[in-house]
C-alpha positions, 0 to 999 in steps of 0.5 A, a space after each residue: 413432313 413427308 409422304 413416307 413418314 405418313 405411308 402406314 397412318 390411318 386418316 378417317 372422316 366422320 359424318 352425322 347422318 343428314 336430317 333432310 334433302 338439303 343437308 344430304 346434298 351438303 353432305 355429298 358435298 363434303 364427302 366427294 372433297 374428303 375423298 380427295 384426302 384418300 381416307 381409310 374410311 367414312 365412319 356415321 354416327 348412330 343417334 342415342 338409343 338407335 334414334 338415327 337408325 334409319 338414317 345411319 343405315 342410309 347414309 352408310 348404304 350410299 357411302 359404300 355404294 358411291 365406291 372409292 371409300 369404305 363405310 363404316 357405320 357406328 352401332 350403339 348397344 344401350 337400348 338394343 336388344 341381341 335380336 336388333 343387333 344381329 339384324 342391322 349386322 346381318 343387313 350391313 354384311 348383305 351391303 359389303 361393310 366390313 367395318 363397325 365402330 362399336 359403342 355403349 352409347 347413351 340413353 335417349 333423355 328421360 328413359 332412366 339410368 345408362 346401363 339397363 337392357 341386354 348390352 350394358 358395356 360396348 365390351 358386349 357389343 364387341 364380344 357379341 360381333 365376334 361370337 356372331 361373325 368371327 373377323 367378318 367385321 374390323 371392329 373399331 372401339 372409343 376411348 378417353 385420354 382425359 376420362 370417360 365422364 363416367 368413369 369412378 377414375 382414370 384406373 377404372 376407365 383404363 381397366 374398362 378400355 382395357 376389357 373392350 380390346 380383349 374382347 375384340 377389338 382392332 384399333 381405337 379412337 380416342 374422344 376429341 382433346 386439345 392437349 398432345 400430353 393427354 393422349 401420350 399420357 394415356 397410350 403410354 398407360 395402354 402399352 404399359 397394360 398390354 394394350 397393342 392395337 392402333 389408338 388413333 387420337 380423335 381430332 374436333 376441328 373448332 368451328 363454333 365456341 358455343 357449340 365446343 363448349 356445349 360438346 366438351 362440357 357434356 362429353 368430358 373433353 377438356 377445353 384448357 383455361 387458356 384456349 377457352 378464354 381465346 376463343 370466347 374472346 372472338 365473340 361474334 367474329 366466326 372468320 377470325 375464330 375459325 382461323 384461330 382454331 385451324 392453326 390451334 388444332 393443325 399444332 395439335 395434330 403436328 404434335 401427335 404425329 411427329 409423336 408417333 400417333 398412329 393417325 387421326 380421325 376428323 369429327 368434320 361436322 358435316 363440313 369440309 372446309 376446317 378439315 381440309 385447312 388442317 390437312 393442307 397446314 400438315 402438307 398432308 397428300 391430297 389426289 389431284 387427280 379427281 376434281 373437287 365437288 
């Protein structure tokens, strides 16, 4: 694979935010190891309900503040009101972010059925960025090759992702999978809806079966029969597992870019090892200028 064939791709890393000292020296880690990768961006997820708030806003703070990669932080509606909103977008304008990942989100458990509040959809959250700040922020936007577990159908889950991009959205990532078909399946549905933004394939380096399974089961992410039944057959063997899945992802990824996948966005995990296995097994470029952590 070449560097030109690789020239206009987006590549991003995404981080959750650390819950102490030790765990936010980890992830500084990881961040300046990732950084040799020469990503787009550094995207921070936003705990159910606005739970990691603080966190969120402090982890993207320093990211951008480090210099060299942008930050982009995740924002979830469900549970926010206009007024909270407005103010985390006018602190993050106030630090140079330009960047939003805009989502629904989930309720925290136990405070009652999704959808209650000011924001029902992330379509609202988007329409409201763009009232608020016209093109100040790209606005980034999820999506589901295999059906938001949510979704009546796979129709009404297009129609959805559909309205989310007519309100303003820039580009897409998708939800994690591990069959290429998928994907190409459901760009093909997109571009046959009108859909021309970048959807960039969310990739989930497999590190831990239990806690796969646990994410895939609960986010409606498909782990196929025939790669479950691998991977619970290495049991306690986390060396070999994780090598197995390094090679069963780096495929993946191979196939979505010799497919035409506008790039991909890394759920890392805090971690930078498994990450770093896929890129190198994909040749992608890497700057050898600046010094690993």
């Amino acid at each position: 694979m070449t560097s030109d064939s690789n020239a206009s791709r987006v590549f991003s890393f995404e981080f959750f935010p650390p819950k102490s000292p030790e765990a936010e020296a980890r992830l500084q880690r990881t961040r300046e190891r990732l950084a040799r990768l020469n990503p787009l961006f550094f995207s921070v997820t936003f705990g159910a309900g606005g739970s990691t708030r603080d966190r969120t806003f402090e982890t993207v703070v320093e990211i951008q503040r480090s210099g060299g990669i942008d930050a982009s932080p995740h924002l979830s509606c469900i549970g926010a009101t206009p007024e909270s909103i407005r103010e985390i977008l006018a602190q993050y304008r106030e630090h140079g972010i330009r960047h939003i990942v805009a989502l629904r989100g989930d309720m925290p458990s136990g405070t009652g059925i999704v959808g209650t509040g000011d924001f029902r959809y992330a379509s609202e959250l988007v329409e409201f960025i763009r009232a608020e700040h016209g093109d100040h922020f790209r606005i980034e936007v999820a999506c589901y090759p295999e059906v938001h577990p949510q979704a009546d159908d796979a129709d009404a889950d297009l129609r959805h992702f559909v309205h989310k991009v007519q309100c303003g959205a820039d580009s897409a990532i998708t939800q994690y999978f591990f069959n290429a078909d998928a994907y190409f399946y459901f760009a093909d549905r997109c571009q046959d809806a009108g859909v021309t933004i970048p959807i960039v394939p969310g990739i989930m380096p497999i590190i831990n079966f239990k806690q796969l399974a646990r994410f895939s089961d609960a986010c409606g992410a498909e782990i196929p029969r025939w790669l479950r039944k691998r991977l619970a057959a290495y049991g306690d063997d986390k060396a070999s597992l994780q090598a197995f899945g390094i090679d069963v992802v780096s495929d993946l990824c191979e196939q979505l870019l010799d497919g035409g996948a506008p790039g991909l966005h890394f759920y890392t995990l805090n971690q930078a090892g498994p990450t770093e296995a896929i890129w190198r097994n994909l040749e992608l470029p890497v700057d050898t200028t600046a010094a690993p952590a």
